[in-house]
C-alpha positions as CSV (number, residue, x, y, z in Angstrom):
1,X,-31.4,9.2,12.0
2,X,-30.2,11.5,14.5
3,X,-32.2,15.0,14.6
4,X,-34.3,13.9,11.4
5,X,-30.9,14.2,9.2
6,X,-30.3,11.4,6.6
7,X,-27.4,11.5,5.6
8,X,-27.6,8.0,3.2
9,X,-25.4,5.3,3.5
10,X,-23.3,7.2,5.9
11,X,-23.2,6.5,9.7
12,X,-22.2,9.1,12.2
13,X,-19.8,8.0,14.6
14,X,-18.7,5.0,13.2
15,X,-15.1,5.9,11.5
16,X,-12.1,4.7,13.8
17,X,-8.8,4.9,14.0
18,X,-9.1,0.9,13.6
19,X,-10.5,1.5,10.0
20,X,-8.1,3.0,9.4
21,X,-5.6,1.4,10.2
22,X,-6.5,-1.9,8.6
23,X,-7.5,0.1,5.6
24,X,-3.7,1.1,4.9
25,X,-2.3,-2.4,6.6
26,X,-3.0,-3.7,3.6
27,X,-1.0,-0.8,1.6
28,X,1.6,-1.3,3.7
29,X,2.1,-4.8,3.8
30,X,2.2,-4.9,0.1
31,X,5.1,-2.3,-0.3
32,X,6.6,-4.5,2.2
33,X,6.0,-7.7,0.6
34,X,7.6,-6.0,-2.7
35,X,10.4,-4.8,-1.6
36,X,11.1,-8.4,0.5
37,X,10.4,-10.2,-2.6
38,X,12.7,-7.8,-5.1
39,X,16.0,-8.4,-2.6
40,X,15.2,-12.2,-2.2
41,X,15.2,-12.1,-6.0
42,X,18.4,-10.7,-6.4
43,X,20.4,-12.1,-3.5
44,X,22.7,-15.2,-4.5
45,X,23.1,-18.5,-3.4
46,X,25.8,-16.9,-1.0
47,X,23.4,-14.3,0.8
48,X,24.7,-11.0,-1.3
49,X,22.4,-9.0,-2.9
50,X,23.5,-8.0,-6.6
51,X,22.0,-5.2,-8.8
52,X,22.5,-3.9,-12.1
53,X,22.1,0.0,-11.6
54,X,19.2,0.2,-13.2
55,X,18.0,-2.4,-10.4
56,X,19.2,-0.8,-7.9
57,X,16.8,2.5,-9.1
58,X,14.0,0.1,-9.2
59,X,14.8,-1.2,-5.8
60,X,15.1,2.6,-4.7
61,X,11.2,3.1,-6.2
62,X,9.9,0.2,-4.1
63,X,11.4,1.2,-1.1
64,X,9.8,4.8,-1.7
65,X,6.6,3.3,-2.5
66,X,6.6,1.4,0.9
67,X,7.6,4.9,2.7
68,X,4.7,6.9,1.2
69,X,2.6,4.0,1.9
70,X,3.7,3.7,5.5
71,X,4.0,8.0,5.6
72,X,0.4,8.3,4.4
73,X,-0.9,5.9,7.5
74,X,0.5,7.5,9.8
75,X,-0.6,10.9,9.1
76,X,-4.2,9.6,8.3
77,X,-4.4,8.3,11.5
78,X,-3.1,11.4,13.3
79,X,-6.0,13.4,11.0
80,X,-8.5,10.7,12.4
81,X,-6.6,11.1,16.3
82,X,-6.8,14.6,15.5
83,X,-10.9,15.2,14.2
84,X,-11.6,12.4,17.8
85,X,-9.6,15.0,20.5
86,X,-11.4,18.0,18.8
87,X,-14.4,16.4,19.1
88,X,-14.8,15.6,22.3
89,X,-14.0,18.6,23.5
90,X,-16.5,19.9,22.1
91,X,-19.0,17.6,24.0
Protein backbone atom coordinates (compact mmCIF):
# COMPACT_ATOMS: atom_id res chain seq x y z
CA UNK A 1 0.00 0.00 0.00
CA UNK A 2 2.05 2.69 -1.34
CA UNK A 3 1.70 6.17 0.77
CA UNK A 4 -1.06 4.55 3.04
CA UNK A 5 -3.59 4.51 -0.19
CA UNK A 6 -5.71 1.36 -0.61
CA UNK A 7 -7.02 1.35 -3.45
CA UNK A 8 -8.72 -2.53 -3.09
CA UNK A 9 -8.21 -5.13 -5.37
CA UNK A 10 -6.27 -2.83 -7.61
CA UNK A 11 -2.46 -2.96 -8.03
CA UNK A 12 -0.45 -0.01 -9.15
CA UNK A 13 1.84 -0.64 -11.81
CA UNK A 14 0.86 -3.85 -12.77
CA UNK A 15 -1.20 -3.14 -16.23
CA UNK A 16 1.02 -3.98 -19.41
CA UNK A 17 0.89 -3.77 -22.70
CA UNK A 18 1.11 -7.73 -22.46
CA UNK A 19 -2.41 -7.71 -20.84
CA UNK A 20 -3.39 -6.30 -23.11
CA UNK A 21 -2.55 -7.77 -25.68
CA UNK A 22 -3.50 -11.28 -24.73
CA UNK A 23 -6.78 -9.78 -23.46
CA UNK A 24 -7.90 -8.84 -27.21
CA UNK A 25 -5.81 -12.09 -28.86
CA UNK A 26 -8.49 -13.85 -27.91
CA UNK A 27 -11.01 -11.24 -29.68
CA UNK A 28 -9.14 -11.34 -32.45
CA UNK A 29 -8.52 -14.84 -33.08
CA UNK A 30 -12.16 -15.54 -32.84
CA UNK A 31 -13.15 -12.96 -35.70
CA UNK A 32 -10.46 -14.75 -37.37
CA UNK A 33 -11.52 -18.13 -36.76
CA UNK A 34 -15.15 -16.93 -38.06
CA UNK A 35 -14.45 -15.62 -40.90
CA UNK A 36 -11.90 -18.85 -41.84
CA UNK A 37 -14.62 -21.10 -40.90
CA UNK A 38 -17.56 -19.10 -42.97
CA UNK A 39 -15.31 -19.24 -46.44
CA UNK A 40 -14.29 -22.94 -45.74
CA UNK A 41 -18.01 -23.50 -45.51
CA UNK A 42 -18.85 -22.07 -48.68
CA UNK A 43 -15.99 -23.01 -50.92
CA UNK A 44 -16.69 -26.26 -53.16
CA UNK A 45 -15.06 -29.30 -53.73
CA UNK A 46 -13.19 -27.28 -56.53
CA UNK A 47 -11.67 -24.51 -54.27
CA UNK A 48 -14.28 -21.58 -55.29
CA UNK A 49 -16.01 -19.82 -52.87
CA UNK A 50 -19.87 -19.47 -53.62
CA UNK A 51 -22.37 -17.05 -51.91
CA UNK A 52 -25.91 -16.27 -52.11
CA UNK A 53 -25.96 -12.34 -51.68
CA UNK A 54 -27.36 -12.37 -48.67
CA UNK A 55 -24.09 -14.49 -47.80
CA UNK A 56 -21.97 -12.56 -49.17
CA UNK A 57 -23.49 -9.47 -46.57
CA UNK A 58 -22.99 -11.91 -43.82
CA UNK A 59 -19.47 -12.66 -44.93
CA UNK A 60 -19.06 -8.71 -45.25
CA UNK A 61 -20.23 -8.50 -41.21
CA UNK A 62 -17.67 -11.08 -40.09
CA UNK A 63 -15.02 -9.56 -41.80
CA UNK A 64 -15.96 -6.16 -40.11
CA UNK A 65 -16.34 -7.73 -36.91
CA UNK A 66 -12.67 -9.16 -37.17
CA UNK A 67 -11.56 -5.36 -38.20
CA UNK A 68 -13.07 -3.63 -35.17
CA UNK A 69 -11.77 -6.44 -33.18
CA UNK A 70 -8.25 -6.11 -34.61
CA UNK A 71 -8.83 -1.92 -34.79
CA UNK A 72 -9.82 -1.80 -31.14
CA UNK A 73 -6.29 -3.71 -30.09
CA UNK A 74 -4.38 -1.79 -31.66
CA UNK A 75 -5.48 1.46 -30.46
CA UNK A 76 -5.86 0.10 -26.82
CA UNK A 77 -2.44 -0.68 -26.84
CA UNK A 78 -1.28 2.66 -28.20
CA UNK A 79 -3.57 4.18 -25.15
CA UNK A 80 -1.62 1.71 -22.78
CA UNK A 81 1.98 2.74 -24.94
CA UNK A 82 0.70 6.08 -24.61
CA UNK A 83 -0.35 6.47 -20.50
CA UNK A 84 3.66 4.27 -20.14
CA UNK A 85 5.73 7.27 -22.28
CA UNK A 86 3.81 9.96 -20.28
CA UNK A 87 4.56 8.39 -17.27
CA UNK A 88 7.84 8.11 -17.22
CA UNK A 89 8.54 11.21 -18.04
CA UNK A 90 7.15 12.32 -15.38
CA UNK A 91 9.56 10.33 -13.03
Amino acid sequence: MPNGIDNGLLRPFQLTTSDVADAFEGFIQSADEDVENFITGNTNDDGVLEMSASQSLELQQLMADQSIAAQTGTSTLKGVKDSIVAAARNI
